[in-house]
Rosetta silent file (secondary structure, phi, psi, omega in degrees, C-alpha in Angstrom):
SEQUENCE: XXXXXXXXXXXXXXXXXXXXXXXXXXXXXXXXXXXXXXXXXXXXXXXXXXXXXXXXXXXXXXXXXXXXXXXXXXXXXXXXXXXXXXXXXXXXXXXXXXXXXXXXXXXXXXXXXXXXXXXXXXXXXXXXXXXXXXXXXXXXXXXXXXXXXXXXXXXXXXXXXXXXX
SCORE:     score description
SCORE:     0.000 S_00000001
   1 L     0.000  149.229 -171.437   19.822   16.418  -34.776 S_00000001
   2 L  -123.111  165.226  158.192   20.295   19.020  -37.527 S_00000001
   3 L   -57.632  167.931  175.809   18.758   22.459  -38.581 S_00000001
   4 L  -103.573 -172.887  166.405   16.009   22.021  -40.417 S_00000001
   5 L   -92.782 -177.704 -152.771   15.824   23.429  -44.018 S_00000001
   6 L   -80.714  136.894 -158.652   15.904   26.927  -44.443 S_00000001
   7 L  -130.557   34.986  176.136   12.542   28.269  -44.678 S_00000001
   8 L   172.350  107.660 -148.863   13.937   31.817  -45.972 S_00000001
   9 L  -118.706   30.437  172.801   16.304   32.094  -48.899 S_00000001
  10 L   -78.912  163.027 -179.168   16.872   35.630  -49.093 S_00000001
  11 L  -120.191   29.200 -175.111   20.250   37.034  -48.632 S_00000001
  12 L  -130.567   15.888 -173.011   19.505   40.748  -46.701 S_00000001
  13 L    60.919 -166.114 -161.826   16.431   39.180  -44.050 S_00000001
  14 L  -155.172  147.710  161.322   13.201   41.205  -44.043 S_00000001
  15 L   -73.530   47.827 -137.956   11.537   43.525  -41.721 S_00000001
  16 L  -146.180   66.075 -179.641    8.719   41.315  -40.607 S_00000001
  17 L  -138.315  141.158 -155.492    9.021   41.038  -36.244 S_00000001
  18 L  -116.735  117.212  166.993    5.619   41.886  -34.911 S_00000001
  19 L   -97.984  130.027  156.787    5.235   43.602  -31.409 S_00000001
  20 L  -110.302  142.356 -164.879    2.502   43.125  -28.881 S_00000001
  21 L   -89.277  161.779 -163.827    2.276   45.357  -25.788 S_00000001
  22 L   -84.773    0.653  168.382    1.960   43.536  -22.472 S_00000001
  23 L  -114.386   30.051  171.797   -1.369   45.704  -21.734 S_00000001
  24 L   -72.943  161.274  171.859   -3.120   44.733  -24.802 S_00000001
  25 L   -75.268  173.018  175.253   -6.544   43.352  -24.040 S_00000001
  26 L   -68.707  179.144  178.672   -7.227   39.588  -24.390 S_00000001
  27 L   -92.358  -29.022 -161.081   -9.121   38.100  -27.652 S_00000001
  28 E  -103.313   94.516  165.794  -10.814   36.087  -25.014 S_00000001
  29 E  -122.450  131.973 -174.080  -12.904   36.632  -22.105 S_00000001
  30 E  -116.195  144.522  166.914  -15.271   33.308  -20.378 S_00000001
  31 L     6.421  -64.525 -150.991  -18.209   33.450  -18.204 S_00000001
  32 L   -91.653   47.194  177.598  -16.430   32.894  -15.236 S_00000001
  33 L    71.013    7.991  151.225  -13.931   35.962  -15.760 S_00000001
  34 E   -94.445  179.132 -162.885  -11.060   34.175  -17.174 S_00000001
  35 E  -145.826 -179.431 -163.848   -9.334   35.165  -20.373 S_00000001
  36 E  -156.775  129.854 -160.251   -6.849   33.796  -23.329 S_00000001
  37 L  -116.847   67.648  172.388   -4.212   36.232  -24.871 S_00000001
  38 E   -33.521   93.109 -150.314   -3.416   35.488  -28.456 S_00000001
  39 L   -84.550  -45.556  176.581    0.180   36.269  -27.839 S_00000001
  40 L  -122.440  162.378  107.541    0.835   34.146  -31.810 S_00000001
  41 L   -84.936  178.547 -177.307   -1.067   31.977  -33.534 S_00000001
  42 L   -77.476  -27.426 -168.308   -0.561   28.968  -36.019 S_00000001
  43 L   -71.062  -47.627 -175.949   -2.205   31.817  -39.041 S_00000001
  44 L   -38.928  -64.249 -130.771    0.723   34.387  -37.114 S_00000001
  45 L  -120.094   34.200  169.468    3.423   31.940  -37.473 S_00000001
  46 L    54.269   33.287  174.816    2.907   29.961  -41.041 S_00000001
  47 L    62.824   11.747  173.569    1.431   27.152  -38.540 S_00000001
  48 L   -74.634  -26.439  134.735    4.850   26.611  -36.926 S_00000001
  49 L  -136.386  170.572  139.936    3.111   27.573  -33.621 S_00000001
  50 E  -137.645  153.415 -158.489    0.999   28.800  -31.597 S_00000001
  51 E  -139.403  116.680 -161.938    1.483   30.699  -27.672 S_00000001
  52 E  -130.392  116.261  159.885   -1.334   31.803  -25.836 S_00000001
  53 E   -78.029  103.795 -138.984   -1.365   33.599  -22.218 S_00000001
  54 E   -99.134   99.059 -178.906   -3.666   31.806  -20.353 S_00000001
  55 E  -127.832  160.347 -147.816   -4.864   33.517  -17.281 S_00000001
  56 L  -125.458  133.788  174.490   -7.198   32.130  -14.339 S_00000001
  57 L  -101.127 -164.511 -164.058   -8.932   33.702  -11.218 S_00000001
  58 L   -61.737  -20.842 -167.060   -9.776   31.984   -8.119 S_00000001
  59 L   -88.172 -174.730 -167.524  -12.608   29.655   -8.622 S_00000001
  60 L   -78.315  145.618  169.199  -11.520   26.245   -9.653 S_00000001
  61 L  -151.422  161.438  139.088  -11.234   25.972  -14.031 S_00000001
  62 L   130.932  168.377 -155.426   -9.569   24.261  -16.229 S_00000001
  63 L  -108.911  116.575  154.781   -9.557   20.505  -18.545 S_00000001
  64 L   -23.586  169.280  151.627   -9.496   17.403  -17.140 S_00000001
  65 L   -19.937  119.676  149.569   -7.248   13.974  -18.560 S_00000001
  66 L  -176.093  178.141 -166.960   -7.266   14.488  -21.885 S_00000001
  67 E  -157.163  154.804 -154.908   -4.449   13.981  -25.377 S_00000001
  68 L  -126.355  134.072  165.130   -3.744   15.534  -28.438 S_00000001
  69 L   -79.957  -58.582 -175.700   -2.995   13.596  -31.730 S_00000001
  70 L   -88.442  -26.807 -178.145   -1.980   16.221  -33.974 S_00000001
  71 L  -138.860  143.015 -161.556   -0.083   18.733  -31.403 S_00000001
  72 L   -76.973  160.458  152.353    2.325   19.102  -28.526 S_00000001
  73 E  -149.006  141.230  173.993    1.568   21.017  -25.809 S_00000001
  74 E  -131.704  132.801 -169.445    3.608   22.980  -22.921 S_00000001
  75 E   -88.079  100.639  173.659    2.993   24.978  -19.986 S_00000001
  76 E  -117.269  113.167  166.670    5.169   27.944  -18.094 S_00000001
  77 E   -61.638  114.161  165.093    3.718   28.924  -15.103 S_00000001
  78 E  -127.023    6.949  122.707    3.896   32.348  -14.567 S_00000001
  79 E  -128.022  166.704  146.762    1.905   33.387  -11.666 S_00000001
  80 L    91.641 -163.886 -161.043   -0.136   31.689   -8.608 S_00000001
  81 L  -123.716  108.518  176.507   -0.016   27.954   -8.313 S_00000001
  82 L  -109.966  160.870 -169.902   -1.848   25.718  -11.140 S_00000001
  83 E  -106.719  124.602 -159.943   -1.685   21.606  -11.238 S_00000001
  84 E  -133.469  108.800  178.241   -0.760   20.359  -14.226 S_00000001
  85 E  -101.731  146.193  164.662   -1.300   16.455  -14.759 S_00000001
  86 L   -60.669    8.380 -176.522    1.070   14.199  -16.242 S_00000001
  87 L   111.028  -43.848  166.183   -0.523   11.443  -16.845 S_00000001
  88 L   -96.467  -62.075  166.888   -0.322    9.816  -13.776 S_00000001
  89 L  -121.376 -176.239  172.925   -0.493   12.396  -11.099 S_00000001
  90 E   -98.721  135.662  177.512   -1.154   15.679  -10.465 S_00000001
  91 E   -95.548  123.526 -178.879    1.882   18.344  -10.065 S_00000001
  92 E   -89.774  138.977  170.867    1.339   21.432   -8.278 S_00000001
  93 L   -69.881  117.822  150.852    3.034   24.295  -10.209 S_00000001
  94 L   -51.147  153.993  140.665    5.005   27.200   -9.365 S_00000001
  95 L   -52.706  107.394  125.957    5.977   30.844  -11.140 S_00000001
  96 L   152.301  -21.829  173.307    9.010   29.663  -13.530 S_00000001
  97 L   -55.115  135.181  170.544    8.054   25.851  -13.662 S_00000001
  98 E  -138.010  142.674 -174.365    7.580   24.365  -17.098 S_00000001
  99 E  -116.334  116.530  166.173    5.883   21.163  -18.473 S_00000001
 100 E  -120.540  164.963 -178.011    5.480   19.684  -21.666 S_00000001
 101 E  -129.358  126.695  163.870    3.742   17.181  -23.351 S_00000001
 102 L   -40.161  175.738  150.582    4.246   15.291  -26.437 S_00000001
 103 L   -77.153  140.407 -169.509    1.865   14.222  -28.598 S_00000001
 104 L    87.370    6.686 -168.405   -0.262   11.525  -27.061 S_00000001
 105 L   -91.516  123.909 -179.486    0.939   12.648  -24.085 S_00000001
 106 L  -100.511  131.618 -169.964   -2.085   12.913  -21.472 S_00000001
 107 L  -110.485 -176.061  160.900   -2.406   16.066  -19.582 S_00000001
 108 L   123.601  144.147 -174.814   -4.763   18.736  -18.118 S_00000001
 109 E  -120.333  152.525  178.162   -4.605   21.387  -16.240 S_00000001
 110 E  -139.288  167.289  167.193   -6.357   23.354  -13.168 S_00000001
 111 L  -109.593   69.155 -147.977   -6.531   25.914  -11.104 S_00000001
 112 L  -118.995   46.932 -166.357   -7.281   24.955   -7.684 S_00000001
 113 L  -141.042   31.164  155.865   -5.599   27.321   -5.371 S_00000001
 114 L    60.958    3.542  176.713   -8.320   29.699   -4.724 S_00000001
 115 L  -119.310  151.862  179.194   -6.064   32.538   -6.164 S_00000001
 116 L   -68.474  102.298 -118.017   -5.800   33.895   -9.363 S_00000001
 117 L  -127.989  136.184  160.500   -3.135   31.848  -11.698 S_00000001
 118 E  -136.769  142.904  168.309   -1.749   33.113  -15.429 S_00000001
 119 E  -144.818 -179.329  163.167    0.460   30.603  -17.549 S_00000001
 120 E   -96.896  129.720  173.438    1.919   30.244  -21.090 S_00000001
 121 E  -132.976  112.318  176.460    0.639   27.431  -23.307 S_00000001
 122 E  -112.058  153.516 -157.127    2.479   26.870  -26.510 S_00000001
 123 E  -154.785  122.853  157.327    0.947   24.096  -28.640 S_00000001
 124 L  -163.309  130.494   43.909    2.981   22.959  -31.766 S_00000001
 125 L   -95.127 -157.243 -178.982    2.667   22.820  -34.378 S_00000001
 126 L  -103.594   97.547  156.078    0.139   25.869  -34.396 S_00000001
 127 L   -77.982  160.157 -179.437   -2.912   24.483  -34.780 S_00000001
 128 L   -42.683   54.728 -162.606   -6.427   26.313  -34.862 S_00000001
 129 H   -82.314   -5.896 -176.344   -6.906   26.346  -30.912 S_00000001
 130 H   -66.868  -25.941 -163.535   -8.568   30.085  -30.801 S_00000001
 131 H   -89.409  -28.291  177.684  -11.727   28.276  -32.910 S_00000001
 132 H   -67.552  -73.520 -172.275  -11.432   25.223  -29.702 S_00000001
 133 H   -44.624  -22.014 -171.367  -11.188   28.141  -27.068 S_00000001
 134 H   -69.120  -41.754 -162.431  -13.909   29.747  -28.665 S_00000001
 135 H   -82.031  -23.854  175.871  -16.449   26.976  -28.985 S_00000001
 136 H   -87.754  -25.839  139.697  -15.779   26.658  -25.498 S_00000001
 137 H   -36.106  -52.888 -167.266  -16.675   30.154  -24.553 S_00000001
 138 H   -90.260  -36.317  173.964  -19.764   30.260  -26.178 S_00000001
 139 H   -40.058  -46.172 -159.711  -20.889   26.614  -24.482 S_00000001
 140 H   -57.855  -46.947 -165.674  -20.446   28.543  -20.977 S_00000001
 141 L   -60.676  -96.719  169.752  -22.912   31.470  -22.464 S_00000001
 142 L    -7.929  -44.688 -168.411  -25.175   29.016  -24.542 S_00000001
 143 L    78.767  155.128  171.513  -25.007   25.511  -22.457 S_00000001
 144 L   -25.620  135.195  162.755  -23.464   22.101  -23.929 S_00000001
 145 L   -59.021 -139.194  172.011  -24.467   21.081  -27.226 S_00000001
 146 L  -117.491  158.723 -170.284  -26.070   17.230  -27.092 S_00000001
 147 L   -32.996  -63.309 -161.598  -23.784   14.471  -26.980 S_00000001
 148 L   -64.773  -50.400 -159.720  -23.287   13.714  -30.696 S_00000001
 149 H   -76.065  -51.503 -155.380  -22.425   17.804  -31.536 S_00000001
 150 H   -94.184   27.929 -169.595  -20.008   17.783  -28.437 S_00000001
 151 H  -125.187  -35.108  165.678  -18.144   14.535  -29.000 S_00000001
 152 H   -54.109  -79.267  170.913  -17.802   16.027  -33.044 S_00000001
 153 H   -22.133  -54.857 -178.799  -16.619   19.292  -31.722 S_00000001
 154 H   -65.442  -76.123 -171.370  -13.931   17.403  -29.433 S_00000001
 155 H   -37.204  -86.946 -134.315  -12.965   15.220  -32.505 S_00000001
 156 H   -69.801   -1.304 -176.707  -12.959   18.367  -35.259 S_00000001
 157 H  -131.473   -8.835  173.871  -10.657   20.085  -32.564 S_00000001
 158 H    91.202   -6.506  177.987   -7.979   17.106  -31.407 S_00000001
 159 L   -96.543   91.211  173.582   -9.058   16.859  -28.022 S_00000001
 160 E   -53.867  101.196  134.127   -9.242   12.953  -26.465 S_00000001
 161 L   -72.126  157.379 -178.993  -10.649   12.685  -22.943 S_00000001
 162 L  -160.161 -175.591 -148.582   -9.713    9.861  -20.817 S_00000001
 163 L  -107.281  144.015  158.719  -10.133    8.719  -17.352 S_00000001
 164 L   -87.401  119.043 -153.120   -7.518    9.636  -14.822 S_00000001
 165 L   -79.465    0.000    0.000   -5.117    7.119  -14.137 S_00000001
């Protein structure tokens, strides 16, 4: 494996490193009080990623079996304990544990430890997932679309369900 090519051909670098403070609020807040933390996005990062702090209270949340076509995705736990599955089974998660998944790789994750949970989810490359968290926000307020809108929606956003195996 090699560097890739150089994606910046200057010879003095640039000023361009972007701070966020760790008590900004989220972009995100759903129904049942959990939230999503643009930390980057794929617009942030020239689509190279995107890394979102995902955090979860106590009642059970979170997406079944399901696989990505166009983007990877990986998980660092960083508090409480969420279950992350691989594809086969489920793993329960720690603070410092990390998982990833290729593409095609089938996943999903929950929180099912009656405590509040926060993790990291970087997905690359950085595709649009703030307009997928979003659509999924507004379902909670709103209720499901009908079959046909929410099986589009899944398609127009990369997300495959499947059966757990």
């Amino acid at each position: 494996m090699t560097y890739p090519e150089p994606g910046y051909l200057g010879d003095t670098g640039e000023v361009s490193a972007t701070h966020r403070p760790s008590d900004h609020e989220p972009e995100l807040t759903y129904a049942n009080g959990n939230t999503a933390h643009y930390l980057a996005t794929g617009d942030s990062t020239d689509g190279l990623f995107g890394l979102y702090r995902w955090v979860m209270g106590p009642e059970p949340s979170g997406p079944g079996p399901h696989f990505h076509r166009t983007i990877a995705e990986s998980f660092y736990v960083l508090t409480g304990g969420v279950r992350i599955y691989d594809g086969t089974h489920w793993i329960d998660t720690t603070p410092g544990d990390f998982v990833h998944v290729p593409m095609g790789g089938i996943h999903g994750f929950r929180n099912e430890s009656g405590a509040p949970a926060s993790m990291l989810i970087h997905f690359a490359p950085g595709a649009p997932r703030e307009d997928y968290f979003e659509g999924l926000a507004a379902f909670a307020v709103s209720g499901p679309p009908g079959d046909d809108e929410l099986d589009a929606f899944y398609l127009e956003h990369d997300n495959i369900w499947v059966d757990e195996r």
